[in-house]
Phi, psi and omega in degrees: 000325181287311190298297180316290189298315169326313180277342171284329199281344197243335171280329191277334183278337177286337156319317200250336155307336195268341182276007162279306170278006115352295186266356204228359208234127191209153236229292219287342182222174186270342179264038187044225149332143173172181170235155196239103197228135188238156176270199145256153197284147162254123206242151171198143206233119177220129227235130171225127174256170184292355182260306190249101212248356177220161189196156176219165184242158148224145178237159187234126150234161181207116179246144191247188153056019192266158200304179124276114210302131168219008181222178197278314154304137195300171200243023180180126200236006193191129177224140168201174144213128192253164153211151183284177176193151161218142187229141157220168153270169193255037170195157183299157329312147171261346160096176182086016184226053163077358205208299178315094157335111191218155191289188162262139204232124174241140163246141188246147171208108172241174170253114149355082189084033183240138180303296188322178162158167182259095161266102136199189195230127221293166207278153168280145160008131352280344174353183014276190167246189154321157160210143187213147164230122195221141204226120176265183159045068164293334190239057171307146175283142183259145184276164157327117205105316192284097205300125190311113165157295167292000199220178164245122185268139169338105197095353197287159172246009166206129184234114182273132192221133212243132171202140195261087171286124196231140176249145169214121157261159181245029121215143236244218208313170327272049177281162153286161165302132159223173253240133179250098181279106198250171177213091184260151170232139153251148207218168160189174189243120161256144171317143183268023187252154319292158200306331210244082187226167190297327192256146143229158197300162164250129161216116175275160185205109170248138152314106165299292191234139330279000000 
């Protein structure tokens, strides 16, 4: 009777190592299996003078659709959001091509009650160049205390992350106004455990404001 069992007990742990490394052991990434799901862009066309140097956005991202936890590892391993900029003027040269004198545009992108944030800021005179502002770990796993909004709790099959775009130029006369083009995406990595499941993830991106 000990030897049967003994041997029921090592077919059940070899069961679930093999269906662990099933969903988790991939060659090709380093956090093995998974699903890697983006949202559609959110564009905001926003006009800055030397009298209103400043404007904000506020976004919603929202991921759905995450397994149900059946293994020790979170169900989600990866989070970010970028956003693109373009800058013209609103009459030729419109400027943006390396050669055009244009002000300096700093863009900021945080999570709502986050220390963290995504900073930058377009190149001096004659510039700009590309500019991207990028933030990771939008759907942080909650700590002890912490409460489902600001956070992600351990197991959830949904999660919201509240985030704030703030544009500022930092130089007023004698530019002209111009025109601040943003583009945001949000990503995430979700676990592939288990492989087989009715829901697959989502991750939606809304305008809140204004």
């Amino acid at each position: 009777m000990i030897v049967r069992w003994s041997r029921l007990a090592f077919a059940l742990a070899s069961f679930g190592c093999n269906a662990r490394e099933g969903c988790w052991t991939d060659p090709t990434t380093v956090h093995g299996r998974g699903d890697n799901v983006a949202s559609e862009s959110v564009s905001n066309e926003l006009r800055l003078s030397a009298d209103d140097l400043r404007a904000r956005v506020e976004l919603r991202a929202t991921l759905s659709g995450l397994p149900e936890l059946w293994q020790d590892d979170p169900n989600l391993t990866h989070s970010a959001a970028v956003t693109s900029v373009r800058l013209a003027y609103e009459q030729a040269p419109l400027g943006y091509d390396g050669i055009t004198q244009m002000p300096r545009v700093s863009v900021s992108l945080r999570v709502v009650g986050a220390a963290r944030q995504g900073l930058a800021t377009s190149s001096a005179f004659p510039g700009p160049a590309a500019l991207t502002a990028k933030t990771e770990d939008i759907f942080p796993l909650c700590e002890a205390g912490q409460t489902a909004g600001s956070c992600c709790e351990y197991g959830a099959t949904e999660c919201v992350a509240e985030l704030t775009l703030a544009v500022e130029r930092l130089d007023a006369a004698p530019f002209p106004p111009v025109t601040v083009t943003l583009s945001t995406e949000s990503t995430a990595r979700v676990s592939g455990c288990p492989v087989e499941r009715d829901t697959a993830a989502q991750i939606e991106l809304e305008q809140v404001s204004p």
